[in-house]
C-alpha positions, 0 to 999 in steps of 0.5 A: 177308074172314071168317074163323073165328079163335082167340082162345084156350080157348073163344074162336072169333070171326068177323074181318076178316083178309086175302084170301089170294093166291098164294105159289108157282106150284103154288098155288091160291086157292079161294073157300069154299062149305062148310066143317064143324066138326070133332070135332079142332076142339074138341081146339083150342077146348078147348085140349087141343093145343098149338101154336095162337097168338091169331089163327090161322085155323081148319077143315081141312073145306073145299070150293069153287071154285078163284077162281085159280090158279099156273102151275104147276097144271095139273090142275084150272083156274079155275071147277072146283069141288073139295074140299080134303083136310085133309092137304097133301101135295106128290105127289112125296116117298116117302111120297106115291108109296106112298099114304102122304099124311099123312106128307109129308115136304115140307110141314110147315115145323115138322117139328123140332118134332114130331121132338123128341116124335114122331122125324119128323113127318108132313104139315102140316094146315090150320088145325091148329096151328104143329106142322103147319105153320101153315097158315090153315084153311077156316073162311073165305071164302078159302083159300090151296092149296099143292100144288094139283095134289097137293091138289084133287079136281074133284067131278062136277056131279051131287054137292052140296056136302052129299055132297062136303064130307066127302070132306075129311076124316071119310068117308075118315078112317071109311073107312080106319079100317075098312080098317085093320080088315082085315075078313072078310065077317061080322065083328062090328066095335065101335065107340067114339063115335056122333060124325061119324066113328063114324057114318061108320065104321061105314057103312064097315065095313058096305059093306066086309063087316061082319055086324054092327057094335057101336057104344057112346057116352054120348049117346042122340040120337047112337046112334039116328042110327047105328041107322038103319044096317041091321047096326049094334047101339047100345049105350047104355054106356062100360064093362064092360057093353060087354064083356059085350054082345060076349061075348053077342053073340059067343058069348064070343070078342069082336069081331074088330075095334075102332075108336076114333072118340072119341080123347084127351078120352074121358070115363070114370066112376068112379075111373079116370074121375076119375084121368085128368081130374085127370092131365089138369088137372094137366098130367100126362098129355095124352090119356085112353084111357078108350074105347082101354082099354074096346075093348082089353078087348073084342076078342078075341084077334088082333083089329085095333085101329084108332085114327081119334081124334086122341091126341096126347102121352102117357097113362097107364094103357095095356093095354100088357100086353093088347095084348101077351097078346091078340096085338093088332095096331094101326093108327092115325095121320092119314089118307091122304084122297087115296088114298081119294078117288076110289074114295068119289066112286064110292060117293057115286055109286051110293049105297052111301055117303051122308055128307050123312046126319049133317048136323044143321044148316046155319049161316052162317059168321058163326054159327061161335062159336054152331055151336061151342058146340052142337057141344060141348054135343052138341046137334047131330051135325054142321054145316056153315058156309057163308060 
């Protein structure tokens, strides 16, 4: 079969590699009908996370139709069609039975290593990494689903494949992201990045009750997507000029919740800007929270900080002390996609949410080097691979 595989820093290439089949009686084999890069992807291509060795395969945005399956599996069956959360959780341990999916404690087989920097480990990923397990990712014409009954959703006839895919990964990721905000009707919500999951955040936070919800980003093209939300306020800018907006906009409080939908490769101008890309480069430090420190900054006192963008080691230069003197509260972490799942099948359903909004370009999966490429340069906001 095709798959997407790594071959190194830059260096995603379309291979023959094996058909994957059934290892345990609670797996299933599902044939791919679309698949999506993303934004965590390009920490991988860049090489910014550890872990991935030559000939991994990649993708944890997946979803198809279940071609077998174990004995063991008795929720979904042979011909459904199904989407794959990225996070693979078995159902039954502690942290799954308290919604809590994406700290598993049962399916990442490399947990000791994440347990030397992190002090436990949390569920394995698709297609992200040794440190998650290993896992072959979604990015192919096959894939292999341990814990089938735990990891696949039926999606109703009714629901495309372009409305449903997302539900893998960033609709829930911006939808918990915005529950992490706690948000009270009329909220002011900034946000940072107009990416996929920013744009998807603030659909989000705006169906949960925000009046308004500031977005801030580099990248025009992106902001005017979001701007087609009603309630969302774009904001062309990275840096001081955004305290200032909220300020104006708030009457001086600030905002009364923040996300940070841009994660560990902000970038930043200037001479802080230019101090964590060379830590960076130097291997000093692994994450720059440049968009993390410019949210800090702008929420007010008691806000809630919440942190969708994948950090993952250490950086320098943290507001620990306005986190502190603001009484700041923050949330962050991998999401528990399959705790969200059917209530955004309800969404979708009745058009409060529409993902399928941020596709900017449907590609064959043999254009996977060519689709990484645009999606790095930001010359497309979000595409979808179909084998």
């Amino acid at each position: 079969m095709k798959a997407v595989v790594y071959h190194g820093k830059h260096d995603m290439r379309v291979d023959e590699v094996d058909k994957p089949h059934l290892q345990s009686p609670t797996d299933a084999i599902i044939k791919v009908t679309s698949t999506a890069i993303c934004g965590s992807d390009l920490h991988l291509y860049d090489r910014a996370i550890v872990g991935m060795k030559e000939g991994d395969i990649v993708g944890h945005e997946f979803m198809g139709v279940v071609e077998d399956a174990g004995q063991g599996v008795s929720h979904v069956s042979v011909g459904d069609r199904v989407i794959v959360p990225f996070v693979i959780a078995c159902g039954t341990c502690w942290f799954c039975t308290q919604g809590l999916q994406s700290l598993c404690d049962n399916t990442n087989p490399n947990a000791k290593i994440l347990e030397k920097t992190y002090g436990q480990s949390g569920a394995g990923l698709f297609g992200y990494t040794h440190l998650f397990g290993g896992y072959d990712g979604g990015q192919a014409e096959y894939v292999r689903v341990p814990h089938a009954d735990a990891g696949l959703f039926a999606i109703p006839d009714s629901m495309d494949d372009d409305h449903a895919l997302f539900l893998t990964d960033i609709l829930p990721t911006g939808w918990m992201a915005a529950v992490n905000c706690d948000i009270s009707e009329g909220d002011t919500i900034l946000i940072a990045g107009a990416g996929p999951v920013g744009q998807l955040a603030a659909a989000s936070a705006l169906v949960q009750g925000a009046g308004t919800v500031v977005v801030f980003d580099r990248e025009r093209s992106r902001l005017d997507k979001v701007a087609e939300l009603p309630g969302v306020v774009p904001l062309e800018d990275t840096g001081r000029g955004v305290q200032k907006a909220i300020k104006a906009l708030t009457g001086g409080r600030g905002a009364d919740a923040v996300i940070d939908a841009v994660g560990m490769e902000a970038h930043g101008g200037g001479v802080v800007g230019a101090y964590d890309r060379a830590k960076m480069r130097l291997k000093l430090q692994t994450d720059r929270v440049t968009a993390l420190r410019t949210l800090i900054k702008a929420a007010r006192k008691g806000a809630r900080v919440s942190i969708p963008g994948v950090y993952g080691g250490v950086a320098d230069k943290f507001p620990i002390g306005a986190v502190f003197g603001k009484g700041l509260t923050m949330t962050g972490g991998q999401t528990h996609v399959h705790r969200f799942v059917p209530e955004l099948i309800d969404l979708i359903g009745n058009n409060s949410l529409d993902p399928s909004r941020i596709i900017s370009a449907h590609m064959p999966l043999d254009k996977a080097p060519e689709a990484y490429e645009l999606f790095k340069d930001k010359k497309e906001l979000k595409v979808v691979l179909q084998p």
